[in-house]
mmJSON file of the N, C-alpha and C atoms, coordinates in Angstrom:
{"data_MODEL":{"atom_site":{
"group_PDB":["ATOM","ATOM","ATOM","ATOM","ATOM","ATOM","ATOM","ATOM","ATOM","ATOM","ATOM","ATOM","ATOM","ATOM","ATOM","ATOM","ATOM","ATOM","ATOM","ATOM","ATOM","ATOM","ATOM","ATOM","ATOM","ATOM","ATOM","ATOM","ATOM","ATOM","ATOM","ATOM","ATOM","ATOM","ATOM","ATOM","ATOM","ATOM","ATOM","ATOM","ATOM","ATOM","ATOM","ATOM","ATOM","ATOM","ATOM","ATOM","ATOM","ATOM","ATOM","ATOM","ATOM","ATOM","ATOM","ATOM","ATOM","ATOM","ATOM","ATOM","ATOM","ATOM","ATOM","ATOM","ATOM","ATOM","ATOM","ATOM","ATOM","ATOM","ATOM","ATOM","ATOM","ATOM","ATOM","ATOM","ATOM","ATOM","ATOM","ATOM","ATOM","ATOM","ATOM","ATOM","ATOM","ATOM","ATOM","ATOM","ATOM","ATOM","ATOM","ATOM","ATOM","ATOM","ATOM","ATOM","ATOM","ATOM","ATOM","ATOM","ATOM","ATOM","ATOM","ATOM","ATOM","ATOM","ATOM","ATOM","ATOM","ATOM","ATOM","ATOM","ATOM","ATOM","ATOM","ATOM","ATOM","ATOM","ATOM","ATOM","ATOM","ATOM","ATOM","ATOM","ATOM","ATOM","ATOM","ATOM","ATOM","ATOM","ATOM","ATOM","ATOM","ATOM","ATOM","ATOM","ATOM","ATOM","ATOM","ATOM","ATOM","ATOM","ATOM","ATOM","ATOM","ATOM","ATOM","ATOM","ATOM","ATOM","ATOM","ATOM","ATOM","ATOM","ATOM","ATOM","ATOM","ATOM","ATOM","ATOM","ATOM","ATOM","ATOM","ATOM","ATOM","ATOM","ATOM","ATOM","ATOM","ATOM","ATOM","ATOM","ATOM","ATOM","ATOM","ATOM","ATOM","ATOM","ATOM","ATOM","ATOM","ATOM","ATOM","ATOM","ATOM","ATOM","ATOM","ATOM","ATOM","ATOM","ATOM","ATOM","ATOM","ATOM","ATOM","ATOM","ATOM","ATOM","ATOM","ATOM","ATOM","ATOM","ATOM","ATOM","ATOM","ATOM","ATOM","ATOM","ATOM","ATOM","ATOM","ATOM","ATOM"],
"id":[1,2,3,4,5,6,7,8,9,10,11,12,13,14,15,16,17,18,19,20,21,22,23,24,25,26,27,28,29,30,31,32,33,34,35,36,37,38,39,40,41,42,43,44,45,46,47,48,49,50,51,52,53,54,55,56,57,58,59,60,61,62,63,64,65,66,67,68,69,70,71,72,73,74,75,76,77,78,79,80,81,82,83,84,85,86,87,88,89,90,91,92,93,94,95,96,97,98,99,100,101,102,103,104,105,106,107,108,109,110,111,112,113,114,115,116,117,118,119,120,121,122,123,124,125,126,127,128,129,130,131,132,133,134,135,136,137,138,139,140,141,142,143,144,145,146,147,148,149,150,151,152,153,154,155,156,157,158,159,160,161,162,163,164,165,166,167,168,169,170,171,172,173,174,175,176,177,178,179,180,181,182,183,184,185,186,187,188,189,190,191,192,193,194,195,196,197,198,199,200,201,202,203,204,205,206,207,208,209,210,211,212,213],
"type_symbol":["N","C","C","N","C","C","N","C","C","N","C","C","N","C","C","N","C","C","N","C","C","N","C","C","N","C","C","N","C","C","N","C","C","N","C","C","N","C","C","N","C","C","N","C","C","N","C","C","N","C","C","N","C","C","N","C","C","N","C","C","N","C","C","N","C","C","N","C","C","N","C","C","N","C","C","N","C","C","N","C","C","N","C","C","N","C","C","N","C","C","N","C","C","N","C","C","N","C","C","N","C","C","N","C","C","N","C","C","N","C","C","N","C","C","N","C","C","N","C","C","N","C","C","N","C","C","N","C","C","N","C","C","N","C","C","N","C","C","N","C","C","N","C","C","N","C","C","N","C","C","N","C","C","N","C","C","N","C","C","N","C","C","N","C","C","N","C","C","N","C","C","N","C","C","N","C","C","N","C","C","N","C","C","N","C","C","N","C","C","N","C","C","N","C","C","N","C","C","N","C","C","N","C","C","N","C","C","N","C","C","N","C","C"],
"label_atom_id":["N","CA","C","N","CA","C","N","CA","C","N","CA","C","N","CA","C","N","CA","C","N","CA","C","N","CA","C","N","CA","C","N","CA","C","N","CA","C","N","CA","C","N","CA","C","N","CA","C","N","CA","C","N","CA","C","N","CA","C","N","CA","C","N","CA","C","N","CA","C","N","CA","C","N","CA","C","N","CA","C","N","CA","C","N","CA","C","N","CA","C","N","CA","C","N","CA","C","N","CA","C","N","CA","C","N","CA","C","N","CA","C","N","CA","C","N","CA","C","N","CA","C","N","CA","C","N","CA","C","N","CA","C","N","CA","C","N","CA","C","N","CA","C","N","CA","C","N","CA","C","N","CA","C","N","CA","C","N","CA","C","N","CA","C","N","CA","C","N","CA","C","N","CA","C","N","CA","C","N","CA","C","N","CA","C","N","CA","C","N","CA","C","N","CA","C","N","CA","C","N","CA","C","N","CA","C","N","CA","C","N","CA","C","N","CA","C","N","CA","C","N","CA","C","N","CA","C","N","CA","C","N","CA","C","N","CA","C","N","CA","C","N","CA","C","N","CA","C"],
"label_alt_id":[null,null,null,null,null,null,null,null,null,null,null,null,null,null,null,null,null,null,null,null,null,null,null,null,null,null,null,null,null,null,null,null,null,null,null,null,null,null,null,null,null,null,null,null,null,null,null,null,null,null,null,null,null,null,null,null,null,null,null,null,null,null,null,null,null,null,null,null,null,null,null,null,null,null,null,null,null,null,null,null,null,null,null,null,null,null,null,null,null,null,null,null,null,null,null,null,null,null,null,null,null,null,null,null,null,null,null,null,null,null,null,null,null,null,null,null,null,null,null,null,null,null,null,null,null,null,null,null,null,null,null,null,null,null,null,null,null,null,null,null,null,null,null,null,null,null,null,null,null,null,null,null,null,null,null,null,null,null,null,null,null,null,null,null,null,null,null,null,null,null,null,null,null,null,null,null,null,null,null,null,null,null,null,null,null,null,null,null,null,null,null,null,null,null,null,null,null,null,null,null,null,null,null,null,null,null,null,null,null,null,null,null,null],
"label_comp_id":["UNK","UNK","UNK","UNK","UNK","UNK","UNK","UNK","UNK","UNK","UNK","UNK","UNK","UNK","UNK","UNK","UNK","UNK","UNK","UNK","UNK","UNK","UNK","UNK","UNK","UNK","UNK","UNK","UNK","UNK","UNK","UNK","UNK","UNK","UNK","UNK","UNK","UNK","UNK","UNK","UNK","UNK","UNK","UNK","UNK","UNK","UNK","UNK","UNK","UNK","UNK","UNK","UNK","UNK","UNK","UNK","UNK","UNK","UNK","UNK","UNK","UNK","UNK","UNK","UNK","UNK","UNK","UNK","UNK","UNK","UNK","UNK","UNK","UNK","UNK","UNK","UNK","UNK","UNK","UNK","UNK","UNK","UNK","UNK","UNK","UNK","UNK","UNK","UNK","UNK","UNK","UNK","UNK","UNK","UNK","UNK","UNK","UNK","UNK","UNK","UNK","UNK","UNK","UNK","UNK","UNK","UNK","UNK","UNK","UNK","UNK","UNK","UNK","UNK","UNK","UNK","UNK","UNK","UNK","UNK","UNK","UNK","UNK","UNK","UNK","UNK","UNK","UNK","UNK","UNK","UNK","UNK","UNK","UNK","UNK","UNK","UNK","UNK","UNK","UNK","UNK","UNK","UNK","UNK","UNK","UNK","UNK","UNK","UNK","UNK","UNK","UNK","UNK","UNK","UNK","UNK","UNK","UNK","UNK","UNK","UNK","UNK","UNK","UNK","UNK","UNK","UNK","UNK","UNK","UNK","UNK","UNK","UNK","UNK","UNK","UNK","UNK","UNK","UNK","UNK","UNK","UNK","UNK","UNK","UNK","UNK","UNK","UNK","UNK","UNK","UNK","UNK","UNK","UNK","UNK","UNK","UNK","UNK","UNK","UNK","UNK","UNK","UNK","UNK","UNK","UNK","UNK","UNK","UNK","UNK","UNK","UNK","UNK"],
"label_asym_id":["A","A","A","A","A","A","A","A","A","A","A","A","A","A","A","A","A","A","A","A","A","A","A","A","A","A","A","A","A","A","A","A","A","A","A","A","A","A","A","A","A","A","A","A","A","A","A","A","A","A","A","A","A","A","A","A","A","A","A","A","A","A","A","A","A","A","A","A","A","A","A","A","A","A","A","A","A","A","A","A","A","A","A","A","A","A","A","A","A","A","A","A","A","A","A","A","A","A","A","A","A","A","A","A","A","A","A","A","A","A","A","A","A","A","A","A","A","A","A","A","A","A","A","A","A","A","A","A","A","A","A","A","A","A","A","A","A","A","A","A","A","A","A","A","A","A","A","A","A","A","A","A","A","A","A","A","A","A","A","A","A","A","A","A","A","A","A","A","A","A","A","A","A","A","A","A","A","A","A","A","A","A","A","A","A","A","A","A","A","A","A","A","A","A","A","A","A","A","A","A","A","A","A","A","A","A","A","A","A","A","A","A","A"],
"label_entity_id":["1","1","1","1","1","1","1","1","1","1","1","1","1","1","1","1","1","1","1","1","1","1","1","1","1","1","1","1","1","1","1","1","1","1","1","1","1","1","1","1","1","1","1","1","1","1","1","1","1","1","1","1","1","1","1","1","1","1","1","1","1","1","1","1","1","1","1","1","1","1","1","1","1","1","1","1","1","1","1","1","1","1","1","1","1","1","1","1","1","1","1","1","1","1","1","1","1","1","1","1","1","1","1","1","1","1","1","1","1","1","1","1","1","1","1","1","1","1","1","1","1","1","1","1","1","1","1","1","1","1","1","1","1","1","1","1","1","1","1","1","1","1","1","1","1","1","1","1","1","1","1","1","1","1","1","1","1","1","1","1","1","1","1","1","1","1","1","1","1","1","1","1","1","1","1","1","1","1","1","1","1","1","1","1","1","1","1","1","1","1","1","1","1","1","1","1","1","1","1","1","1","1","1","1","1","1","1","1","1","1","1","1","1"],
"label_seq_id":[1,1,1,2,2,2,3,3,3,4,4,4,5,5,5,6,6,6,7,7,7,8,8,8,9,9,9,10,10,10,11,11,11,12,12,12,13,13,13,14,14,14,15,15,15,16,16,16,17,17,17,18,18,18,19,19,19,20,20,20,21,21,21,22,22,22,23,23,23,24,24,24,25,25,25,26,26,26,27,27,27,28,28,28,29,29,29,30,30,30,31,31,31,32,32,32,33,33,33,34,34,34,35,35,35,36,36,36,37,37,37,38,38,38,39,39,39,40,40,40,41,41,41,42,42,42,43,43,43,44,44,44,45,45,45,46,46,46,47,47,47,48,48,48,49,49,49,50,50,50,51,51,51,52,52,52,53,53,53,54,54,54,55,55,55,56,56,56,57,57,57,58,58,58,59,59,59,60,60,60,61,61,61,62,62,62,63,63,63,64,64,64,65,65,65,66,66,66,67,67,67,68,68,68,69,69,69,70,70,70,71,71,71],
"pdbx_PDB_ins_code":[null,null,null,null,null,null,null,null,null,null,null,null,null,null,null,null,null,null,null,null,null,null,null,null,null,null,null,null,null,null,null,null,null,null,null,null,null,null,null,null,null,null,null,null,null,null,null,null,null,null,null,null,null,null,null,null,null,null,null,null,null,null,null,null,null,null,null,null,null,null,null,null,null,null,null,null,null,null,null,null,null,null,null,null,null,null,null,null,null,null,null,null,null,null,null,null,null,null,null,null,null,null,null,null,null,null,null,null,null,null,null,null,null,null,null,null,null,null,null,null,null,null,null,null,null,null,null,null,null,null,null,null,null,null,null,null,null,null,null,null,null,null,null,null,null,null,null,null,null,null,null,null,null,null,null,null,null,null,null,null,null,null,null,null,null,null,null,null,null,null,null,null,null,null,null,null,null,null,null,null,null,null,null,null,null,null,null,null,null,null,null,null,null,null,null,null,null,null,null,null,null,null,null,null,null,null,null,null,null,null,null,null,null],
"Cartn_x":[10.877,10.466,11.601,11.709,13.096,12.743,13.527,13.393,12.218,12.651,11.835,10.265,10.208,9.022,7.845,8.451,7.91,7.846,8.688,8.127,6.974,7.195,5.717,4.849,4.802,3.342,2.448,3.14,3.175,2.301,3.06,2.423,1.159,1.022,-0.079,-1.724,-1.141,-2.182,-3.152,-4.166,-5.142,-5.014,-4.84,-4.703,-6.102,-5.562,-6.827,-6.717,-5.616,-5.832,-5.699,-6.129,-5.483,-5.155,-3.89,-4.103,-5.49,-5.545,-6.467,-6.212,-4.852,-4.303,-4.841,-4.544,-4.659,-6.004,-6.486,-8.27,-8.431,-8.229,-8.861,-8.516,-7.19,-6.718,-7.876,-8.192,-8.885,-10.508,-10.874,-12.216,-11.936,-10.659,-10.76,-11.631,-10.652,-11.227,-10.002,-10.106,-8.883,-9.12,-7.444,-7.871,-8.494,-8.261,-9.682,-10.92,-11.187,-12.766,-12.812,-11.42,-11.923,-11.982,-11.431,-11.285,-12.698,-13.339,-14.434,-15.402,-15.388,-16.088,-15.965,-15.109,-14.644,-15.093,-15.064,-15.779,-17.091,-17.704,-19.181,-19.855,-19.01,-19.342,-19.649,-19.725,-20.055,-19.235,-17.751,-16.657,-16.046,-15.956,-16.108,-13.913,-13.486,-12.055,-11.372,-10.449,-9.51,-8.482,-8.229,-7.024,-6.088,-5.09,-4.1,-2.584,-2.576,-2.038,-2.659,-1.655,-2.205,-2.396,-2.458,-2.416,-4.156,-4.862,-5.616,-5.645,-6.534,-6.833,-8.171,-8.302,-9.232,-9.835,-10.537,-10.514,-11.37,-10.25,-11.201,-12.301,-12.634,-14.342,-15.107,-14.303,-15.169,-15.357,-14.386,-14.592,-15.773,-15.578,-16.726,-17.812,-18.346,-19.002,-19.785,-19.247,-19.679,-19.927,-19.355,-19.628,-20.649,-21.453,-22.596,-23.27,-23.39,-24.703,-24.991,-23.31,-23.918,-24.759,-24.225,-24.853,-25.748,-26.762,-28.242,-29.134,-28.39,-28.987,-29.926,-30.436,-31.35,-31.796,-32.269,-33.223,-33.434],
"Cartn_y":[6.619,7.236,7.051,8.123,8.077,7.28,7.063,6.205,7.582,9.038,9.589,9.627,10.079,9.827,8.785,7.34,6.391,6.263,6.638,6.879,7.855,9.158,9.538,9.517,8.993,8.368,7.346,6.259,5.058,6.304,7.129,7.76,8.275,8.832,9.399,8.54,7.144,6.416,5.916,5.968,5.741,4.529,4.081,3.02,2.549,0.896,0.134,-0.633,-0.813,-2.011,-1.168,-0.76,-0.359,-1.334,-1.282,-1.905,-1.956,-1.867,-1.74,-0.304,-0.147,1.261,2.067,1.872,3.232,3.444,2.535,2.343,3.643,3.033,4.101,5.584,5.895,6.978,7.517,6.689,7.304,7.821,6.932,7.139,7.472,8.283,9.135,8.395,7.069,5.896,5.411,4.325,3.349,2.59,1.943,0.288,-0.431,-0.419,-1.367,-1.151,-0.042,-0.087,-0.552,-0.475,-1.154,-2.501,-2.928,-4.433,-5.038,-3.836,-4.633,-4.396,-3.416,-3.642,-4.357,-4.976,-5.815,-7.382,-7.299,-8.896,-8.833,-7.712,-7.645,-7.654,-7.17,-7.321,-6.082,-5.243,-3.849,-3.348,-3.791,-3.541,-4.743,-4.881,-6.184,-6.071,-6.88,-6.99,-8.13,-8.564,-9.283,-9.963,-11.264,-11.643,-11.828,-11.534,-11.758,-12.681,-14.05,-14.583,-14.822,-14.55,-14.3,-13.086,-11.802,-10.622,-10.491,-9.238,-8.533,-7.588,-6.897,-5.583,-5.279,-4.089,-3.17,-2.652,-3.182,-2.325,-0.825,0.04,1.628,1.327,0.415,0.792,0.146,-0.654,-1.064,0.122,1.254,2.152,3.011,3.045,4.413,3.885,2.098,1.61,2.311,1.771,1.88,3.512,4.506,5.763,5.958,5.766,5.769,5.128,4.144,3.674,4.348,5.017,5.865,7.155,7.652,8.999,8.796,7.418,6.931,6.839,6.766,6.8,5.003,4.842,3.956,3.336,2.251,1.961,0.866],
"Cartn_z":[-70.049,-68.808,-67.794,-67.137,-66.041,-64.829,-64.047,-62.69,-62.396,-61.818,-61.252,-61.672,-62.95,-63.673,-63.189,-63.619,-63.123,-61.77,-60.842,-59.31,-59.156,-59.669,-59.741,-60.437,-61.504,-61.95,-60.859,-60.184,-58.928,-58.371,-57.865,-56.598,-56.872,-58.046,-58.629,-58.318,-59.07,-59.033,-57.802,-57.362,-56.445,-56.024,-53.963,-53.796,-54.017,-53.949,-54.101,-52.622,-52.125,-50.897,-49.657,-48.491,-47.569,-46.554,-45.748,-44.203,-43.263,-42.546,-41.274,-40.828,-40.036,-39.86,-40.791,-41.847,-43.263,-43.247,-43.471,-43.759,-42.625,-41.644,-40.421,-40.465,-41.274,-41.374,-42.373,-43.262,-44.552,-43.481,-42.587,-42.192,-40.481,-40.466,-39.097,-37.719,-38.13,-36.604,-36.503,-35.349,-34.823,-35.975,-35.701,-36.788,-35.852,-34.316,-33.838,-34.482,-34.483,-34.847,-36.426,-37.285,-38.858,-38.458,-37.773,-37.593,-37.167,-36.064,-35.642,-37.134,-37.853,-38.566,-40.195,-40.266,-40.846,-40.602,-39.394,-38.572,-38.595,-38.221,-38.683,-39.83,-41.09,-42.535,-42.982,-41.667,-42.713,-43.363,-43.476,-44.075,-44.792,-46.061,-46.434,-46.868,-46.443,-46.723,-47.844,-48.175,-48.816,-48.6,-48.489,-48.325,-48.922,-48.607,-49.5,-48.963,-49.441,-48.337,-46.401,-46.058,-44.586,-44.279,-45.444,-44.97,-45.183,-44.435,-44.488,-44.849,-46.186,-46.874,-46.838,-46.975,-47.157,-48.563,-49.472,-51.094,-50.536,-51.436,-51.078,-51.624,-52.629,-52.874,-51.623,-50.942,-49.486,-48.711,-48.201,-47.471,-48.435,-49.489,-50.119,-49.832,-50.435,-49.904,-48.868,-47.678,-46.134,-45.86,-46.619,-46.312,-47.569,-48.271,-48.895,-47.92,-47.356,-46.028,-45.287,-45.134,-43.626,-43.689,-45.543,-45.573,-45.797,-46.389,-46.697,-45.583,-44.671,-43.148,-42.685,-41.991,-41.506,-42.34,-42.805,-43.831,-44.226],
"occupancy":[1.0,1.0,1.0,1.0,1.0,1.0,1.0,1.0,1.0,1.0,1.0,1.0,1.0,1.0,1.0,1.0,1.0,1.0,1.0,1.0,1.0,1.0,1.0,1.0,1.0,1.0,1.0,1.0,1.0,1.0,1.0,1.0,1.0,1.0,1.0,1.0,1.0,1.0,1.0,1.0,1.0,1.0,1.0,1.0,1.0,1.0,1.0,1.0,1.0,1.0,1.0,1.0,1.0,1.0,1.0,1.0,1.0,1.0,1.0,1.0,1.0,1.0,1.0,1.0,1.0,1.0,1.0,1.0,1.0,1.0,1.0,1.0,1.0,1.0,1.0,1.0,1.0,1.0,1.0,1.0,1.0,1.0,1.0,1.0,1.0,1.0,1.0,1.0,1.0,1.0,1.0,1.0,1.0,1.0,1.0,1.0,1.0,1.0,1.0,1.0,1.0,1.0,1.0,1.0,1.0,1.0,1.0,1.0,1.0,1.0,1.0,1.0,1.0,1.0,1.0,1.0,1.0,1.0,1.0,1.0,1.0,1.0,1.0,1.0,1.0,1.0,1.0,1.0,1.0,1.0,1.0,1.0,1.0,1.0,1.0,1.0,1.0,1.0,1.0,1.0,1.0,1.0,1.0,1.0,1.0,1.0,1.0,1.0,1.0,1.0,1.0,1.0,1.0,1.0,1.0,1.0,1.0,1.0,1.0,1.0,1.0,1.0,1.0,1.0,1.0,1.0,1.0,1.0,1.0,1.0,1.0,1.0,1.0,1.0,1.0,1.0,1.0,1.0,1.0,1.0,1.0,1.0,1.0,1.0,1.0,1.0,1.0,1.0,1.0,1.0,1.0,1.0,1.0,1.0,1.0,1.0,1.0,1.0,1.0,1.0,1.0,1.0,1.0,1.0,1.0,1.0,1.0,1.0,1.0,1.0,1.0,1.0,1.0],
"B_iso_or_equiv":[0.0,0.0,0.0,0.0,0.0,0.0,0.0,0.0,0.0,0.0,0.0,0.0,0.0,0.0,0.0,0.0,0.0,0.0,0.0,0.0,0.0,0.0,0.0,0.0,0.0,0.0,0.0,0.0,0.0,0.0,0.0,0.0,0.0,0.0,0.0,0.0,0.0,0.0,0.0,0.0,0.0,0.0,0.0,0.0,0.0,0.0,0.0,0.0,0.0,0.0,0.0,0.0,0.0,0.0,0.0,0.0,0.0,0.0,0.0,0.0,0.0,0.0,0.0,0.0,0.0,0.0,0.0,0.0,0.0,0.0,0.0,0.0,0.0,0.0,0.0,0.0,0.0,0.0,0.0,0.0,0.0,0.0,0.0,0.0,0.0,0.0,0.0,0.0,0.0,0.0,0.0,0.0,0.0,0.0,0.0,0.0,0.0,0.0,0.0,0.0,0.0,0.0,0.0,0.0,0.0,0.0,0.0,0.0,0.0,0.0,0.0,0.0,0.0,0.0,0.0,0.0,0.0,0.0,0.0,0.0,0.0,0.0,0.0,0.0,0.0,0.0,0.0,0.0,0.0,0.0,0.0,0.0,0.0,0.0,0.0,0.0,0.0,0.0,0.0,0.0,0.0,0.0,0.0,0.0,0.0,0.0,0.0,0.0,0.0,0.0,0.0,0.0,0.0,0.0,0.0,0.0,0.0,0.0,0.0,0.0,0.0,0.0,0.0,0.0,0.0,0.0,0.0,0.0,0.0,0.0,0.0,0.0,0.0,0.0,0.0,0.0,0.0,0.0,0.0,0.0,0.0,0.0,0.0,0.0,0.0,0.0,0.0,0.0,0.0,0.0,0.0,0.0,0.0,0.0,0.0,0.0,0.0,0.0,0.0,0.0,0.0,0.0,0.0,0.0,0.0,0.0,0.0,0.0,0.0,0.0,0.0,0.0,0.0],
"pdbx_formal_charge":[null,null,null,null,null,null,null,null,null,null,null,null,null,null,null,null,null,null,null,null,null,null,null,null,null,null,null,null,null,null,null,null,null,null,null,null,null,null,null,null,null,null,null,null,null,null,null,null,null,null,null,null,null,null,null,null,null,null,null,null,null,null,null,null,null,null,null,null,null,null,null,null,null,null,null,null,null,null,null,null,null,null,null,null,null,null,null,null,null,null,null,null,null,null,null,null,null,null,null,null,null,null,null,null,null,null,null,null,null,null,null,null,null,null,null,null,null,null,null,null,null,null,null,null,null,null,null,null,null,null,null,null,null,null,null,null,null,null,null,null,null,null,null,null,null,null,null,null,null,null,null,null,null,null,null,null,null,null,null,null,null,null,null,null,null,null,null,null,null,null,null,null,null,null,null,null,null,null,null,null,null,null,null,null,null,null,null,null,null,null,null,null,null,null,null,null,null,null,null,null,null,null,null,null,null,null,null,null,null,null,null,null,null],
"auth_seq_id":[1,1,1,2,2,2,3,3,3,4,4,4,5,5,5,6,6,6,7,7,7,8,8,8,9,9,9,10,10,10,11,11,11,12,12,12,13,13,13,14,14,14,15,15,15,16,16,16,17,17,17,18,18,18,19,19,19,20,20,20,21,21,21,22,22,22,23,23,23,24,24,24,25,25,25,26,26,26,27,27,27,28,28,28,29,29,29,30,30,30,31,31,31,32,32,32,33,33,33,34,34,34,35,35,35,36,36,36,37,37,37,38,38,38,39,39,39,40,40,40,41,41,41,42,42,42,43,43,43,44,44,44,45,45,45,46,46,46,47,47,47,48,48,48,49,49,49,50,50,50,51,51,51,52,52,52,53,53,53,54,54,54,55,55,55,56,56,56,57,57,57,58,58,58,59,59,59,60,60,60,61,61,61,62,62,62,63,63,63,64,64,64,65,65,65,66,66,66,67,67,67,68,68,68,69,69,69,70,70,70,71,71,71],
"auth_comp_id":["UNK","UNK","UNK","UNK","UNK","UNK","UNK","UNK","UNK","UNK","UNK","UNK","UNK","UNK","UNK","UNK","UNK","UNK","UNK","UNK","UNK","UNK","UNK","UNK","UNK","UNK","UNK","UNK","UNK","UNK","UNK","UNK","UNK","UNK","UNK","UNK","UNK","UNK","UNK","UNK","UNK","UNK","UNK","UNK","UNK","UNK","UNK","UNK","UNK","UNK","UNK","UNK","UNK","UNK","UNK","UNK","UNK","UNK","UNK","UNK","UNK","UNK","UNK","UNK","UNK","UNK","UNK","UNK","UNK","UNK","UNK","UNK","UNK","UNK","UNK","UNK","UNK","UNK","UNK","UNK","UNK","UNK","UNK","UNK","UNK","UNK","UNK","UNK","UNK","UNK","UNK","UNK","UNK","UNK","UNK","UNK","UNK","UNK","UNK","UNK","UNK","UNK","UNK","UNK","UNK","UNK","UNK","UNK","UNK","UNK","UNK","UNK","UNK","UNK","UNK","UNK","UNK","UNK","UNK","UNK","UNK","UNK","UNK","UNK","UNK","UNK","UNK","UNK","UNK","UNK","UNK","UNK","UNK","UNK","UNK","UNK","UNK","UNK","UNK","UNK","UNK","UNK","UNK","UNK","UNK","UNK","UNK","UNK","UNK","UNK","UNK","UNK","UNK","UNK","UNK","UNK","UNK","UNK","UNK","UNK","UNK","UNK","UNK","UNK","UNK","UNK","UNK","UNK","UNK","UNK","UNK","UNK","UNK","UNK","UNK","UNK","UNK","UNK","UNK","UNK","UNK","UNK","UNK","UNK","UNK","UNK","UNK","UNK","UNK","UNK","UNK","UNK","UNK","UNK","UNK","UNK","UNK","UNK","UNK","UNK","UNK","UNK","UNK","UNK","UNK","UNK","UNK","UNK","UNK","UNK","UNK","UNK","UNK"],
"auth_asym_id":["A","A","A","A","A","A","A","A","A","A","A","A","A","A","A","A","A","A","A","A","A","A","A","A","A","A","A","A","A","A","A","A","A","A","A","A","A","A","A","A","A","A","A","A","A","A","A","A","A","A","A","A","A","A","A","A","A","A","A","A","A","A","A","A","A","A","A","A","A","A","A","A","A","A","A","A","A","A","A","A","A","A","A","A","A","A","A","A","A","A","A","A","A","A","A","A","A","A","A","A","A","A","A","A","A","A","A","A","A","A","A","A","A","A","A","A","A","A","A","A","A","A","A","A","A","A","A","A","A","A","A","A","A","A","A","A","A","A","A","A","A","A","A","A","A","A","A","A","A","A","A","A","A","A","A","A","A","A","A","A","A","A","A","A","A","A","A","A","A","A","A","A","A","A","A","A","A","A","A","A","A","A","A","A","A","A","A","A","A","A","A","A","A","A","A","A","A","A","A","A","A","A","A","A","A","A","A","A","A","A","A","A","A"],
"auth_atom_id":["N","CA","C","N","CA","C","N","CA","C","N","CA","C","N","CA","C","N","CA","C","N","CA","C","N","CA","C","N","CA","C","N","CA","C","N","CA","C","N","CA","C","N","CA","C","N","CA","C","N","CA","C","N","CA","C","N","CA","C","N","CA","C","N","CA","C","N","CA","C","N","CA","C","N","CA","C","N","CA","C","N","CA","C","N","CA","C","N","CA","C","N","CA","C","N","CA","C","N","CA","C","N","CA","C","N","CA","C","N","CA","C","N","CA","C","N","CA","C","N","CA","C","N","CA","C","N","CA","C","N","CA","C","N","CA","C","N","CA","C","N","CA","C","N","CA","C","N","CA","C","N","CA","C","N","CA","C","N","CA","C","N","CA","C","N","CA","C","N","CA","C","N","CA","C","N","CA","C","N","CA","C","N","CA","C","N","CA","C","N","CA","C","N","CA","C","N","CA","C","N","CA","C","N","CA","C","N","CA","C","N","CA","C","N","CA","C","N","CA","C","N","CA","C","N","CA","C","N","CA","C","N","CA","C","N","CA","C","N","CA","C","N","CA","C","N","CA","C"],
"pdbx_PDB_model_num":[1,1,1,1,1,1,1,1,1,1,1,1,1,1,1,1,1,1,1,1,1,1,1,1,1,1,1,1,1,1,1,1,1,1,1,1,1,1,1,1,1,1,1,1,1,1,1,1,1,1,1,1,1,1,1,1,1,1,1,1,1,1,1,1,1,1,1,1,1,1,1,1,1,1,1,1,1,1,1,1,1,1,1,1,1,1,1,1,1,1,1,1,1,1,1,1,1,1,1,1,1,1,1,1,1,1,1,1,1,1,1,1,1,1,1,1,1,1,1,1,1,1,1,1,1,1,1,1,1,1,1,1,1,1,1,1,1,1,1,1,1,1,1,1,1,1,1,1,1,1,1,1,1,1,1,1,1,1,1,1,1,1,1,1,1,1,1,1,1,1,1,1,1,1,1,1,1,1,1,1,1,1,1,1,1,1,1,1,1,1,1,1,1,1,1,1,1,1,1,1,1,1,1,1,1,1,1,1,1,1,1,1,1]
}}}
């Protein structure tokens, strides 16, 4: 497989971690607001080191609640 190849296969593949920033990009909010909801638990995150992530199955997560509504 060539350098290019293997660069796009990488790209191909589906993230699993986002930032805070990204997260919000994915769910069309501030990263304040992932953050606050991250502290509240409705967004459940990861550490890694001293860093903070996001797993996309946390965002699909949280957007299955919301489309379940109240309950």
């Amino acid at each position: 497989m060539t350098a290019l190849n293997t660069a796009s296969a990488i790209a191909e593949q589906p993230r699993l971690l986002y930032t805070f920033d990204e997260a919000a990009d994915q769910l069309r909010c501030s990263g304040r607001q992932i953050r606050s909801l991250v502290t509240s638990g409705d967004i459940a995150a990861v550490h890694i080191g001293r860093l903070h992530r996001v797993p996309a199955s946390s965002l699909a997560d949280y957007v299955r609640r919301l489309q379940a509504g109240p309950g």
